[in-house]
N, C-alpha and C positions, 0 to 999 in steps of 0.2 A: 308651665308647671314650675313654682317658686319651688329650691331646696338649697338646704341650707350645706354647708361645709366642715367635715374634720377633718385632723392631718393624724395620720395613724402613728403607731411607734414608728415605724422605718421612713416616715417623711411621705407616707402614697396619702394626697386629697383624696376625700371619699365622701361623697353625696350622698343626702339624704334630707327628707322629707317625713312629718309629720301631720296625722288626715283624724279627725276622731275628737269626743268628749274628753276634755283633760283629766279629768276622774276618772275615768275608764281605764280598765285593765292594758296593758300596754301588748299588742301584738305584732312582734318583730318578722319580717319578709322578707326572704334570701328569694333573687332570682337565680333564671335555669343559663346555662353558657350561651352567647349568643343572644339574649336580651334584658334591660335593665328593669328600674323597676313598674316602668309602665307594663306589665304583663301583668301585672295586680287587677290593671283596672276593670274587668268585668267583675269582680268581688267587692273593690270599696266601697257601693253603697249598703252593700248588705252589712260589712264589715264593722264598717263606720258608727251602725248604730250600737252595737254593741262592744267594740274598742278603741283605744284610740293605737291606731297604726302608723306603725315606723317602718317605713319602707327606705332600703337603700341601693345606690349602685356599686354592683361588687368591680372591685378594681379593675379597672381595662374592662369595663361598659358604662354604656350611657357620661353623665356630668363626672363621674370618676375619672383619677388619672390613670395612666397606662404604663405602669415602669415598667422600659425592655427588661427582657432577660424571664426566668420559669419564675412560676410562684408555686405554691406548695397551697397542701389544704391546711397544714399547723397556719400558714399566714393568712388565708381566706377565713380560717376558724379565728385568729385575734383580730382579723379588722372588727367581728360582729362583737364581739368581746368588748373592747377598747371604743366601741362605735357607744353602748352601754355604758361604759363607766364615763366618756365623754358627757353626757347625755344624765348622770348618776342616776339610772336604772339599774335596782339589782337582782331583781327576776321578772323575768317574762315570760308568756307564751311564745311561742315558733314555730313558724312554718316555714319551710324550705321548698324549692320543687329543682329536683335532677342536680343540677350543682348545687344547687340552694340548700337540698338535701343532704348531699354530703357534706356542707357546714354543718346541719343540725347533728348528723353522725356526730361528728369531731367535739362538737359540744355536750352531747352527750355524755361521751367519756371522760374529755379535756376539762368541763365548764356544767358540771350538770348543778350547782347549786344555781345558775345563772337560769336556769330552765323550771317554767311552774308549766308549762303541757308542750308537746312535741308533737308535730307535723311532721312527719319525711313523705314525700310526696311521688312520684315516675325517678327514685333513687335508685339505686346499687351503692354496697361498699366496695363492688372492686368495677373497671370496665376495662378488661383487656383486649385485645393485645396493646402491650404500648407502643410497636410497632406501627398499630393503626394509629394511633395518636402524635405518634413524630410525623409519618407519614403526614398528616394535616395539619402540622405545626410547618413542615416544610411548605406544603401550599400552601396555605393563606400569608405565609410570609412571601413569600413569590408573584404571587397574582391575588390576592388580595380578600375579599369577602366574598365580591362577586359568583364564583365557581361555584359555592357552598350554597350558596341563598337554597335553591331548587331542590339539593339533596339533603338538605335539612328539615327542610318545608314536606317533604315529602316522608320523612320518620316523624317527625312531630305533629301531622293531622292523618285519622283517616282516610282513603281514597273518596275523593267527593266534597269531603269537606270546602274544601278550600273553594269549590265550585259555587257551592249553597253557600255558602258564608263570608262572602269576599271582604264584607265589613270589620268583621273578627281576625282574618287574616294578613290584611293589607299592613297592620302598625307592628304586625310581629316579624313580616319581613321588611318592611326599614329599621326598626330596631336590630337586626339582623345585617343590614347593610351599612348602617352607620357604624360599625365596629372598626374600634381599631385595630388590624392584625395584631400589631405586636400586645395588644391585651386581650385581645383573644388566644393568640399564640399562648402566652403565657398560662392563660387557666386550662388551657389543652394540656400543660405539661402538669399543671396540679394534679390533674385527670389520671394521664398518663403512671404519674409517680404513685399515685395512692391504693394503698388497698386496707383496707378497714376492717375486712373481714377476723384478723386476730379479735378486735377491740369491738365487736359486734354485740357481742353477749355483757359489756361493762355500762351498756343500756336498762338503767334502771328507773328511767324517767317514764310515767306514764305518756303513751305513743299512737299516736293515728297513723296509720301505713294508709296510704292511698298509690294504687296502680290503675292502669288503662287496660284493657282487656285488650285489646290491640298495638299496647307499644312493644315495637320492635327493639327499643336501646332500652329499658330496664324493664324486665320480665316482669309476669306474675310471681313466677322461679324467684327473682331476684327479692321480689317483697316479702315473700315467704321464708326466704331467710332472713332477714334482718326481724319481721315478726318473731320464728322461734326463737331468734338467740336473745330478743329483748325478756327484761322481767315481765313487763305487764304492756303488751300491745295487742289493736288489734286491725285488721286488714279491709278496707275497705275498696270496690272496685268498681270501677264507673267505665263506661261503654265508649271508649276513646284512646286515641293514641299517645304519644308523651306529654304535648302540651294539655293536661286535662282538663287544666283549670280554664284553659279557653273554647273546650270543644264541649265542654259541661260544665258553663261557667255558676247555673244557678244551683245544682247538685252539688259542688264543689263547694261552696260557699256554706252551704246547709252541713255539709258533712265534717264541716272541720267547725264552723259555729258550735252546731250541735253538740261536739266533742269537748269544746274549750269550755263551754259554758255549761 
């Protein structure tokens, strides 16, 4: 997979890749924590005919660099920012999924001229405790990705999946294992720090909410709020756990096509 390079404000390289008709509307793709942007890939052919897409790796995944130390979601929300104006893009579609999502939050609010339709996707604006979340910023700094792979894998597919679908699951745990703790670490702490919920309701961007009817890390609950406090969204639910986009990869595709277009 050929992708090309920028260098953000603060000096982080940050990858990225363009797939699509260069007249075509531009549809921008935040991935989830724990994998980069090959998590697209059961959607780019549907995608493809209808946008052209900009996929990137959010900092500390995939061809991304990995500056030690916490990142915040204000800096995961200017890489996509700055990734744009790099690129002189001045609005786009958006789709997020779980972290990806909580960029799209942050631009919302932060950057909503930079936004013509909105995905948030298996989101939250808040995921407490951040206890749990130092908690696994201490592991995976210690012992590394390894521990994680299993109990990740196990909240992001329904039970069985992974059984039936080994082909679908196999690139989501190397992508998962190829992580560098300390950039994984780090967007743990973005995680950890954020809570969005004040800035929930300054969503006035037209909005697709999509949830998993069985994800365990961001509710139906959690959709439903960010639904009410936007102006104009509405909630779509597909029969899957967080990664939705690959447990219902041809629903998924349809559901958010359908919406942009």
């Amino acid at each position: 997979m050929e992708k090309s390079v920028f260098i953000a404000g603060d000096g982080c390289r940050i990858a990225y890749r363009l797939d699509g008709p260069a007249e075509a509307p531009v549809l921008l793709l935040s991935n989830s924590l724990g994998t980069d942007m090959g998590m697209w890939a059961p959607q780019m052919d549907a995608w493809t005919r209808d946008f052209r897409v900009l996929r990137y790796d959010s900092r500390g995944h995939g061809a991304s660099a990995s500056p030690a130390g916490a990142y915040s979601i204000d800096r995961l929300g200017r890489d996509a920012v700055e990734l744009l104006d790099a690129l002189g893009l001045a609005a786009v579609h958006f789709c997020g999924l779980s972290k990806g999502g909580m960029v799209g939050q942050w631009l919302a609010h932060r950057a909503p001229e930079r936004l013509r339709g909105l995905v948030l996707a298996n989101t939250s604006a808040y995921m407490g405790p951040p206890s749990g979340w130092q908690a696994r910023i201490e592991g995976v700094l210690a012992d590394g990705m390894a521990p994680l792979a299993d109990a990740s894998l196990g909240r992001w597919f329904t039970p069985g999946f992974p059984a039936t679908n080994p082909g679908a699951v196999a690139p989501i745990r190397a992508m998962l294992l190829a992580n560098d703790p300390a950039g994984y670490a780090g967007c743990c702490a973005a995680i950890r720090d954020m809570d969005q919920r004040p800035t929930a309701g300054l969503n006035h961007s037209r909005t697709l909410i999509i949830a998993g009817s069985e994800d365990p890390s961001t509710t139906i609950a959690d959709a439903e709020f960010l639904q009410n406090q936007a102006r104009d969204a509405r909630l779509h639910i597909l029969p899957a756990a967080h990664l939705s986009n690959v447990e219902c990869p041809a629903d998924f595709a349809a559901a958010v096509a359908g919406f942009l277009t």
